[in-house]
C-alpha positions in Angstrom: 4.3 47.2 12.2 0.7 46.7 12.2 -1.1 44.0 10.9 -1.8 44.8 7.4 1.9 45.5 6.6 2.9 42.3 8.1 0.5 40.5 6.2 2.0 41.6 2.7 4.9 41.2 3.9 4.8 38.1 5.3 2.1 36.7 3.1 0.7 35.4 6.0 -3.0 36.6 5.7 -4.2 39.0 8.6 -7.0 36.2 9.1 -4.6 33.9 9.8 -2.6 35.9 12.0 -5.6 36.9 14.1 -5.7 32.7 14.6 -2.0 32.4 15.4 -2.9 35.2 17.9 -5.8 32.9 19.6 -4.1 29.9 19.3 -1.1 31.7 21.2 1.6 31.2 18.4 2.5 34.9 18.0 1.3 37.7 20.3 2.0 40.8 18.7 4.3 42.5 21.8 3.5 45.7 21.5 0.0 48.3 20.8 -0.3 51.4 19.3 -1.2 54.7 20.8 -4.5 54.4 19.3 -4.7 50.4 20.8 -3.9 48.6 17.2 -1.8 45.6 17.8 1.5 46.1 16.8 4.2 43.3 15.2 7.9 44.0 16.7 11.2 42.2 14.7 10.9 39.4 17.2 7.3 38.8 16.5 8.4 38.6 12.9 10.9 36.5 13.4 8.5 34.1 15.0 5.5 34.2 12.2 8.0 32.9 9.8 9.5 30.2 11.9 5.5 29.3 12.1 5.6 29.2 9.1 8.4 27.1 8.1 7.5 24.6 10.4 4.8 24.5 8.9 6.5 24.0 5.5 7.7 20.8 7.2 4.3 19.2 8.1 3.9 20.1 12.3 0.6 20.8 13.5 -0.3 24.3 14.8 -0.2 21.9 18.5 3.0 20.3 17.5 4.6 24.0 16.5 3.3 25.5 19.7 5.6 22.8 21.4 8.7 23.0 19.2 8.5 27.1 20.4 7.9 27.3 23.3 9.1 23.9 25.2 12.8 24.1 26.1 12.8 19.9 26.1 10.8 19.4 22.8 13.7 17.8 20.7 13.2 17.9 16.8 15.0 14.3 16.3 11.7 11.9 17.3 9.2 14.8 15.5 11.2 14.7 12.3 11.5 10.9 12.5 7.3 10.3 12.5 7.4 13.0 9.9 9.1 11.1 7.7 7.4 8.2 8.8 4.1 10.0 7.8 5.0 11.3 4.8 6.4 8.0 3.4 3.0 6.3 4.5 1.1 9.3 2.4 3.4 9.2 -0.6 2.9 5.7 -0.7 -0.9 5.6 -0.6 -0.6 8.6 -3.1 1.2 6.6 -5.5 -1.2 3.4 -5.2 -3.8 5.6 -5.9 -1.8 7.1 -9.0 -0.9 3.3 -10.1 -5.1 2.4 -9.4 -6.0 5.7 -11.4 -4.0 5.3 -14.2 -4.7 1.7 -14.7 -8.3 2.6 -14.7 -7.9 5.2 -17.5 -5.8 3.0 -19.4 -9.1 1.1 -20.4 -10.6 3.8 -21.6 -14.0 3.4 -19.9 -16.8 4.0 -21.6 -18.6 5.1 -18.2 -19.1 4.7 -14.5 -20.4 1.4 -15.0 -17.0 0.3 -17.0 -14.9 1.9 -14.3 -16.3 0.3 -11.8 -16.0 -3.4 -13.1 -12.5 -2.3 -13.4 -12.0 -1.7 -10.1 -13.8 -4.4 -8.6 -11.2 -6.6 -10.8 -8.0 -5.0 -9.6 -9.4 -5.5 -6.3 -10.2 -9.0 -6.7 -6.4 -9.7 -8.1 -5.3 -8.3 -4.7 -7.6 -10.3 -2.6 -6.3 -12.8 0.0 -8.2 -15.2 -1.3 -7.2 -17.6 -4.0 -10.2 -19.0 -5.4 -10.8 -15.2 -5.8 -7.8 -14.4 -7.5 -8.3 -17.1 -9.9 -11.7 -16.4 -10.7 -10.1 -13.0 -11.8 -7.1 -13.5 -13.6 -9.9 -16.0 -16.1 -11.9 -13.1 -16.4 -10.0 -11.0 -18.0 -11.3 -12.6 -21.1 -14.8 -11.2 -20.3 -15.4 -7.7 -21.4 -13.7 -5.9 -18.7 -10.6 -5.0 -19.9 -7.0 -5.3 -17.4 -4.2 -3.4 -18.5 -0.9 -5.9 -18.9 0.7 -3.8 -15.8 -1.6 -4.8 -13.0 -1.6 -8.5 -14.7 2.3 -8.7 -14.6 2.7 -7.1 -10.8 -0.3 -10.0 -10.0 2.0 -12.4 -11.2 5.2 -11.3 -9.4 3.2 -11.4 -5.9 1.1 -14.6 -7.1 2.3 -17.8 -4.4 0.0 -20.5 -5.5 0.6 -22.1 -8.7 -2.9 -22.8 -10.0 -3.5 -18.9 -9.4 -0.1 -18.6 -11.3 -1.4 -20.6 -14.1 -4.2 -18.2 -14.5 -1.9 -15.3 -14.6 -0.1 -16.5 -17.5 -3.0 -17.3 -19.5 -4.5 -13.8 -19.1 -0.9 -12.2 -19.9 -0.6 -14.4 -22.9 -4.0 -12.6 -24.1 -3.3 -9.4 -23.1 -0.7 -8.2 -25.7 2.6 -7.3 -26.0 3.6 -5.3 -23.4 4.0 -8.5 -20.8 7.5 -9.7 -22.1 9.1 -6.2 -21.6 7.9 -6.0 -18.2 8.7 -9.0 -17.1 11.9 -8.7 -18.3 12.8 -5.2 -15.8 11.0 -7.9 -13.3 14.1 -9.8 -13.9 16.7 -7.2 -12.3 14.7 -7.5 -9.1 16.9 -7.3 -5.8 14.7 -9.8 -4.2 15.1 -13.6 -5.7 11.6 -15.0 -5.2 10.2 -11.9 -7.5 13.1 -12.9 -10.3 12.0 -16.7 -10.3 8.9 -15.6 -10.5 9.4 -13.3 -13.7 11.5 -15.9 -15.3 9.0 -19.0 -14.5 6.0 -16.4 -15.9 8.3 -15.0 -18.9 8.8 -19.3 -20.1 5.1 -19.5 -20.0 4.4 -16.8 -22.3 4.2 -17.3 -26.4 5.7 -15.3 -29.0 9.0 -14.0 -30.6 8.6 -11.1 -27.8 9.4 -13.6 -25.3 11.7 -15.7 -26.6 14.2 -12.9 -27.0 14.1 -11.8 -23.3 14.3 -15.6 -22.5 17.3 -15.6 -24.6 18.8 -12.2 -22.7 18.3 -14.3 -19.9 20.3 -16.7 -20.6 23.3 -14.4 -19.2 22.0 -13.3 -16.2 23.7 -13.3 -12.6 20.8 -15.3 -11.2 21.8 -19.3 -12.0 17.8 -20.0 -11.1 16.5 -17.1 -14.1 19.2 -18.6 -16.3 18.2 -22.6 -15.6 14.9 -21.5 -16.2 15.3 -19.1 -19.4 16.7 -22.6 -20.7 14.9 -25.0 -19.9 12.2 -23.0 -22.0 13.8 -22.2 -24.4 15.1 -25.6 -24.7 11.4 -26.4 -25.1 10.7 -24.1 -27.9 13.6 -26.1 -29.6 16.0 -22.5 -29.3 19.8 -24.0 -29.7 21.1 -21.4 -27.7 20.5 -22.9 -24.9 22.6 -26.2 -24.9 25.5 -24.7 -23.3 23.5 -23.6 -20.1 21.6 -26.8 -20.3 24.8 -28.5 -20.3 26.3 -26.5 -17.3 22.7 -27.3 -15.5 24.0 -31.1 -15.6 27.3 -30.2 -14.4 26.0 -28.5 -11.2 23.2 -30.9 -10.5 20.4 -27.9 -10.5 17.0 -29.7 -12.5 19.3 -31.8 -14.6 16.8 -34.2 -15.2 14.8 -31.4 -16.7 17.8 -30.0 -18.2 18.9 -33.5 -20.0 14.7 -33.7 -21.0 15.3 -30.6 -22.8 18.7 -31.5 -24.5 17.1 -34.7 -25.6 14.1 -32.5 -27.4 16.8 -30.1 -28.9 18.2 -33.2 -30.7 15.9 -33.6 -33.2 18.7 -34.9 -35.7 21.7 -36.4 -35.7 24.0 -33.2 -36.5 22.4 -31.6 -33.5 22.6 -34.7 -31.7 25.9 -35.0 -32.4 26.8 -31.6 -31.1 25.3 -31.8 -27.9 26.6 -35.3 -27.3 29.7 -33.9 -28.1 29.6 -30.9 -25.3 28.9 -33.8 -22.7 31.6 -35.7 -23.6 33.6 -32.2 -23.3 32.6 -31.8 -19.5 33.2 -35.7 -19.0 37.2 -35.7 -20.0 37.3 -32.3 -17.8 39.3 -33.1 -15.0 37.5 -30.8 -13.1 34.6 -32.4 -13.4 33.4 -34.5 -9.8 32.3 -37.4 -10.1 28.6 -37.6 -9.5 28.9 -34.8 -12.6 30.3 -37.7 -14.6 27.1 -39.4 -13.5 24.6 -37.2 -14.5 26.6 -36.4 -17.8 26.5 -40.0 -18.8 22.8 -40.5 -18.0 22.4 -37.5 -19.9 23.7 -39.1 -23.5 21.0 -41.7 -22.9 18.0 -39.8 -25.1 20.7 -38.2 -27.3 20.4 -39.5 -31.1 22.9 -39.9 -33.6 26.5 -41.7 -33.2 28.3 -39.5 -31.8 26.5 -40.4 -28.5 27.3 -43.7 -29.5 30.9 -43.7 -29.3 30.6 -41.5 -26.3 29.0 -44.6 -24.0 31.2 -47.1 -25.9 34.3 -44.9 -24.8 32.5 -44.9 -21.3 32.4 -48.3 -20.6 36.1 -48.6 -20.3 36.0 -45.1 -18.1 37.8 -44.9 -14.7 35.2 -44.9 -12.2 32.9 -48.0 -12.2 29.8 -45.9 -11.7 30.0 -44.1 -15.2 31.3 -47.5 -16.8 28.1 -49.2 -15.6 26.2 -46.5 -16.3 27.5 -46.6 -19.7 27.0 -50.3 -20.6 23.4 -50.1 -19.4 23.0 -47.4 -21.9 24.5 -48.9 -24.5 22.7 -52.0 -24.0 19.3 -50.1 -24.3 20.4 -48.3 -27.5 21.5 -51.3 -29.1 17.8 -52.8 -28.5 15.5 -49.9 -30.0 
C-alpha cells in the first residue's frame, strides 16, 4: 500500500508519515518496482499503535521506547502520565476558576480586568498585611465576585485577615450564605470551622437559616458555633444545643452567655431554666456537668431559676449546693 492510501486510511497525513519515517517510528518494509515506498499489514499495524500511544500522551521519544525496547514497562510511564495530566487538568481548571471570575465582573476593559486580577492575586498572597489590604478593598470600585471572597475565607488562618473577609462578604450580596453553607459538608474539619465561624459573622435572614440547618449537623464544633450565633441574634432554636454545650463542657461559658441573652423575659427565662434543671436531675449527668449547669442558672431571669438554686442548695454534692447558695445570695441582692 503506498503512501497516499495509507494516509486516508489511516488519517495519518503522508506529511506526518514521512516524519515517523525519519524519526524511525515506522519504516515502510517494502518498495515498489518503480522505488515508491510501500506500507505492509505490519507497518500498519504499527502506525496505529503510534498513534494510540499517542492518544495516551507519550512523546514520539517516549513511543519509540515503548516499541522497540523489550524492558520498557508501561506501569512507571502510565503512572507520570497520570501524574502529568492531573498537574495540567488542575492548572486548567485554576485558569477556568481565574477566567470565569474575571468575566463575572463584567469588565468594562483591559484596564478593569486587570485590577481584577491584581486583586485575586493579592487574596492569594503569602502575605497578610496583603491579604488584608485586599479583602478592605473590595469596597473600592473593583468589583470581587462572592466565590473567590468565600474560598479566601475557607483558606484564611489569621483572624484579623478573617475579619476582613467577613466584612467584604457581608457587602458582597447574597450568594455568600449558600456557599458557605456546601463549605459546611467539607471532609476536612478546619475548612468546616471555618465556614461555620464566617457563616455567624454574616447578616441577614440568608444566613440565619443555614445557621439554623446547622444546628443538626454531624460536626459538634459547626453545631456549637451555628448556636452560639444564633443565640446572639436572639434565635430560640438554639437553647437546646446551647444547653447540650454546657453538658459537654465545649465553650460553655459562651454557651451560658448566650442563654442568658436569649432570656430576655421571664417566660423564656423560665423555659431555659427549666431545661437546666432537666439535665441536672438526669442521672446521667457527671458531676462537673452539674457544675457548669448550676453556674449556668446564674444570669437566667425569672423564678423559675429561682426555685431551681433554692432546690440546689439542699442537692447531693457539696459543690453544686455551694454553688447554689452563692447564687442565690447574689440574686437576692440585685
Amino acid at each position: 500500500m503506498l503512501i497516499g492510501e495509507v494516509a486516508r486510511r489511516s488519517g495519518v497525513s503522508a506529511r506526518m508519515l514521512r516524519h515517523y519515517e525519519k524519526l524511525g517510528l515506522v519504516r515502510p518494509s517494502g518498495r515498489t518496482g518503480s522505488g515508491y515506498r510501500e506500507y505492509r499489514d505490519e507497518d500498519i499495524r504499527r502506525i496505529f499503535h503510534v498513534e494510540s500511544l499517542r492518544s495516551l500522551g507519550l512523546s514520539l521519544r517516549e513511543i519509540g521506547r515503548a516499541l522497540d525496547d523489550p524492558g520498557f514497562t508501561p506501569a512507571r510511564l502510565v503512572g507520570d502520565l497520570i501524574d502529568q495530566t492531573r498537574a495540567r487538568i488542575a492548572a486548567e481548571t485554576e485558569l477556568l476558576t481565574r477566567l470565569r471570575r474575571i468575566d463575572a465582573t463584567e469588565p468594562a476593559g483591559w484596564d478593569d480586568a486587570l485590577r481584577v486580577v491584581a486583586l485575586l492575586q493579592a487574596l492569594g498572597s503569602a502575605s497578610e498585611d496583603t491579604r488584608q489590604r485586599a479583602a478592605l478593598s473590595t469596597a473600592d470600585e473593583v468589583p470581587v465576585p462572592v466565590e473567590a471572597l468565600v474560598e479566601a475565607a475557607l483558606r484564611e488562618t489569621e483572624p484579623n485577615v478573617a475579619g476582613a473577609l467577613r466584612w467584604a462578604l457581608a457587602r458582597s450580596g447574597d450568594g455568600g450564605p449558600d456557599l458557605l453553607a456546601r463549605a459546611l459538608e467539607s471532609p476536612g474539619a478546619e475548612v468546616r470551622e471555618r465556614a461555620v465561624r464566617t457563616l455567624a459573622g454574616l447578616p441577614g435572614d440568608g444566613a440565619t437559616a443555614r445557621l439554623r440547618t446547622a444546628l443538626t449537623h454531624p460536626d459538634p464544633v459547626v453545631r456549637g458555633q451555628a448556636a452560639l450565633a444564633l443565640g446572639k441574634r436572639g434565635e430560640r432554636d438554639a437553647i437546646p444545643t446551647l444547653v447540650e454545650m454546657i453538658v459537654d463542657g465545649r465553650n460553655d461559658t459562651d454557651a451560658a452567655d448566650a442563654l442568658a441573652i436569649l432570656a430576655t423575659d421571664d417566660t423564656t427565662g423560665d423555659g431555659i431554666a427549666a431545661g437546666l434543671l432537666a439535665r441536672l436531675a438526669d442521672a446521667a449527668t457527671r458531676p462537673p456537668a452539674r457544675g457548669r449547669l448550676t453556674q449556668a442558672l446564674a444570669d437566667i431571669p425569672g423564678p423559675a431559676a429561682d426555685r431551681a438554686l433554692a432546690g440546689l442548695t439542699d442537692d447531693r454534692d457539696p459543690a453544686v449546693a455551694l454553688t447554689a447558695t452563692y447564687l442565690l445570695r447574689l440574686r437576692d441582692g440585685r
